[in-house]
TORMI-707675 format. One record per residue: residue number from 1; x, y, z of N, C-alpha, C in turn. Coordinates in steps of 0.05 Angstrom, whole numbers, m for minus. Atoms other than C-alpha are relative to their C-alpha. Example, Ala and Ser with C-alpha at 12.3 -4.5 7.8 and 13.67 -1.06 7.14 Angstrom:
<nodes>
(1, (18, m24, 0), (246, m90, 156), (18, 24, 0))
(2, (m16, m24, m1), (273, m21, 143), (m15, 22, 14))
</nodes>
This chain:
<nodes>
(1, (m8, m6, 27), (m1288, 634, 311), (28, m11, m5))
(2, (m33, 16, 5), (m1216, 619, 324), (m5, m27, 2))
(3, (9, 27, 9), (m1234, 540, 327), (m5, m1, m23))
(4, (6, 6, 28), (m1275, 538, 263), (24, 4, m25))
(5, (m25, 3, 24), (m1211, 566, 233), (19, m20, 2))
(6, (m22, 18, m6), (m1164, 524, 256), (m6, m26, m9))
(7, (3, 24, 17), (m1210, 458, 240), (m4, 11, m30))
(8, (7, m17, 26), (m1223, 498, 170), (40, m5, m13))
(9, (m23, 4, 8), (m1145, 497, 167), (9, m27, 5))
(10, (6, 15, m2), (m1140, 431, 191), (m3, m20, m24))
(11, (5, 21, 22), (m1181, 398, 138), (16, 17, m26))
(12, (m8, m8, 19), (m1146, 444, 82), (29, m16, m5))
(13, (m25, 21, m9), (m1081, 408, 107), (2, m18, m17))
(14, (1, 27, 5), (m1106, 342, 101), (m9, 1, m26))
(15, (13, 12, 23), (m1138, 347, 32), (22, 9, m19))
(16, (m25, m3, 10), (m1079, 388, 6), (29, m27, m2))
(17, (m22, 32, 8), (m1037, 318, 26), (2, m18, m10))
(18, (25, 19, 17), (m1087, 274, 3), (1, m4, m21))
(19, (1, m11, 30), (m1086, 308, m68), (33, 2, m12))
(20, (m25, m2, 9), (m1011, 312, m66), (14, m25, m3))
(21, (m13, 34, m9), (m996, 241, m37), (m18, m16, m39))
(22, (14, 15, 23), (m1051, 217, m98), (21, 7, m22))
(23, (m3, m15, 24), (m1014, 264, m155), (31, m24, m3))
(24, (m31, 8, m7), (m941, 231, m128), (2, m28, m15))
(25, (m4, 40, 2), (m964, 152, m148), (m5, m5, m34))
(26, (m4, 3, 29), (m939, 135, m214), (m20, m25, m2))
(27, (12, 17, 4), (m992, 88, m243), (11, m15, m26))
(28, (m14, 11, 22), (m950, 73, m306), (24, m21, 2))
(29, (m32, 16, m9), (m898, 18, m273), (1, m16, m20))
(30, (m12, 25, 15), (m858, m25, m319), (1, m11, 10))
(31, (m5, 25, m15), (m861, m87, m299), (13, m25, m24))
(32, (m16, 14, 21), (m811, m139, m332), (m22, m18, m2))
(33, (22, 20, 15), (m836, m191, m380), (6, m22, 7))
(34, (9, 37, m7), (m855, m259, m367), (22, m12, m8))
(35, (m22, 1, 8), (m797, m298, m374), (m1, m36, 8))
(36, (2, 28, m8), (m796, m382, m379), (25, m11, m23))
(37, (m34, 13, 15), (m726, m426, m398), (m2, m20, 19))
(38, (m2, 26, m12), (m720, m497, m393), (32, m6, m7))
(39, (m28, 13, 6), (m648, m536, m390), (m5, m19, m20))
(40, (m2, 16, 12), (m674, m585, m441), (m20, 10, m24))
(41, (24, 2, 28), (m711, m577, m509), (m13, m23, m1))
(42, (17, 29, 5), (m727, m652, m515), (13, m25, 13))
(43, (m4, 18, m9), (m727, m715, m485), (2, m21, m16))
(44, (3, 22, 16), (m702, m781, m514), (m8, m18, 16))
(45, (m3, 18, m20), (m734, m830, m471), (3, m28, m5))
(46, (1, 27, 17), (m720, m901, m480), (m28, m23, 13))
(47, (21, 18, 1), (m778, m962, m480), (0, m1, 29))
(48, (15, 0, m24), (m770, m973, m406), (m5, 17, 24))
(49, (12, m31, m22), (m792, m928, m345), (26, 9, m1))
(50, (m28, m11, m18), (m740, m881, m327), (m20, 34, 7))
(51, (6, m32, m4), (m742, m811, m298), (12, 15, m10))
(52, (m13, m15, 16), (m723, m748, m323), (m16, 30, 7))
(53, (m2, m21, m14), (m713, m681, m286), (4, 35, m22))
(54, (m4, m18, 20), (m724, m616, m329), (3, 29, 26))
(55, (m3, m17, m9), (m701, m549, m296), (m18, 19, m14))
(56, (11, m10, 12), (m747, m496, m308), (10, 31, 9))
(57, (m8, m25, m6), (m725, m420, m296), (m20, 16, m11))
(58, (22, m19, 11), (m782, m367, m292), (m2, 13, 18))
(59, (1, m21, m27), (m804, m309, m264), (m29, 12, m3))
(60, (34, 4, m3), (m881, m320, m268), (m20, m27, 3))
(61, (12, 24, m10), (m936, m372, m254), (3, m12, m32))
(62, (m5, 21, 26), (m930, m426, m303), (m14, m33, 12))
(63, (15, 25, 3), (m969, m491, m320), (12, m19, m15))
(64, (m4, 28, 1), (m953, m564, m339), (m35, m6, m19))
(65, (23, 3, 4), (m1006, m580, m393), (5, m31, m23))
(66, (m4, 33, 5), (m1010, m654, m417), (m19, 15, m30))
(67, (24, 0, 11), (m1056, m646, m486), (m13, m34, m7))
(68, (5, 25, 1), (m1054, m727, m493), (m21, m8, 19))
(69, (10, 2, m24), (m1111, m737, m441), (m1, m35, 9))
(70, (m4, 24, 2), (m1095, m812, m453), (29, m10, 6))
(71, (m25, 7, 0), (m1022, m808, m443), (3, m3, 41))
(72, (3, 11, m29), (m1025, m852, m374), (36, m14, 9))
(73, (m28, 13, 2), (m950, m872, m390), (18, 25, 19))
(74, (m18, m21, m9), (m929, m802, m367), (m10, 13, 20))
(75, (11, m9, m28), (m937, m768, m296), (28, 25, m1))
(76, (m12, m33, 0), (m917, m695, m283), (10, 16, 33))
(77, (4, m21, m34), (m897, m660, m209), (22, 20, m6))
(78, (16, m16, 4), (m905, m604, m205), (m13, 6, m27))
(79, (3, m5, 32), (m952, m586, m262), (m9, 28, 3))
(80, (9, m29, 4), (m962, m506, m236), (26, 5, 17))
(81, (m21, m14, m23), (m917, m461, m194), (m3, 27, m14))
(82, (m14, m21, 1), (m888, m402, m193), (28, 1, 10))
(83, (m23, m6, 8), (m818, m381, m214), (17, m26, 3))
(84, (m30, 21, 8), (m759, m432, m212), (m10, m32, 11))
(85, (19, 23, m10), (m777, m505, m205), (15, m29, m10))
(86, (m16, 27, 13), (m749, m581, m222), (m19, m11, m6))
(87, (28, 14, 13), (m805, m618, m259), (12, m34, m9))
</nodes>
C-alpha cells in the first residue's frame, strides 16, 4: 500500500509540473518587425558596363526580384539572404 502511494504521489508531482511548466510559457511573444534599408535609392548607371555595390541592412529573409525577365544586361549576387548583405 505504501508503494502505490508513493507512485500515486509520484505521478501527482509530475503532472502538477507539467501543468505548471505549460501555464508558465507565454505564447504571446513580440517579435520585432521586419525591417529592410538600402544605402542607395537609385542608380545612375552610365551606357557602359560598370558595377555597383548596394548595401542592404535587414533583419529578415529578403529576395532580389528582377520583373524584366528579358533584362540580360543586368546580373544580381546575391538575389536572397538573410539579414545584412552587399548586392
Amino acid at each position: 500500500m505504501n508503494k502505490i502511494f508513493s507512485n500515486a504521489w509520484r505521478f501527482f508531482v509530475l503532472v502538477f509540473v507539467a501543468v505548471w511548466a505549460a501555464a508558465c510559457v507565454n505564447k504571446d511573444v513580440d517579435l520585432p518587425k521586419s525591417s529592410l534599408r538600402t544605402d542607395k535609392t537609385q542608380i545612375a548607371a552610365p551606357a557602359m558596363e560598370s558595377d555597383f555595390t548596394v548595401a542592404l541592412k535587414a533583419n529578415c529573409n529578403w529576395q532580389v526580384v528582377i520583373e524584366d525577365e528579358d533584362a540580360q544586361w543586368l546580373s544580381i549576387s546575391p538575389k536572397t539572404g538573410l539579414g545584412n548583405a552587399d548586392i
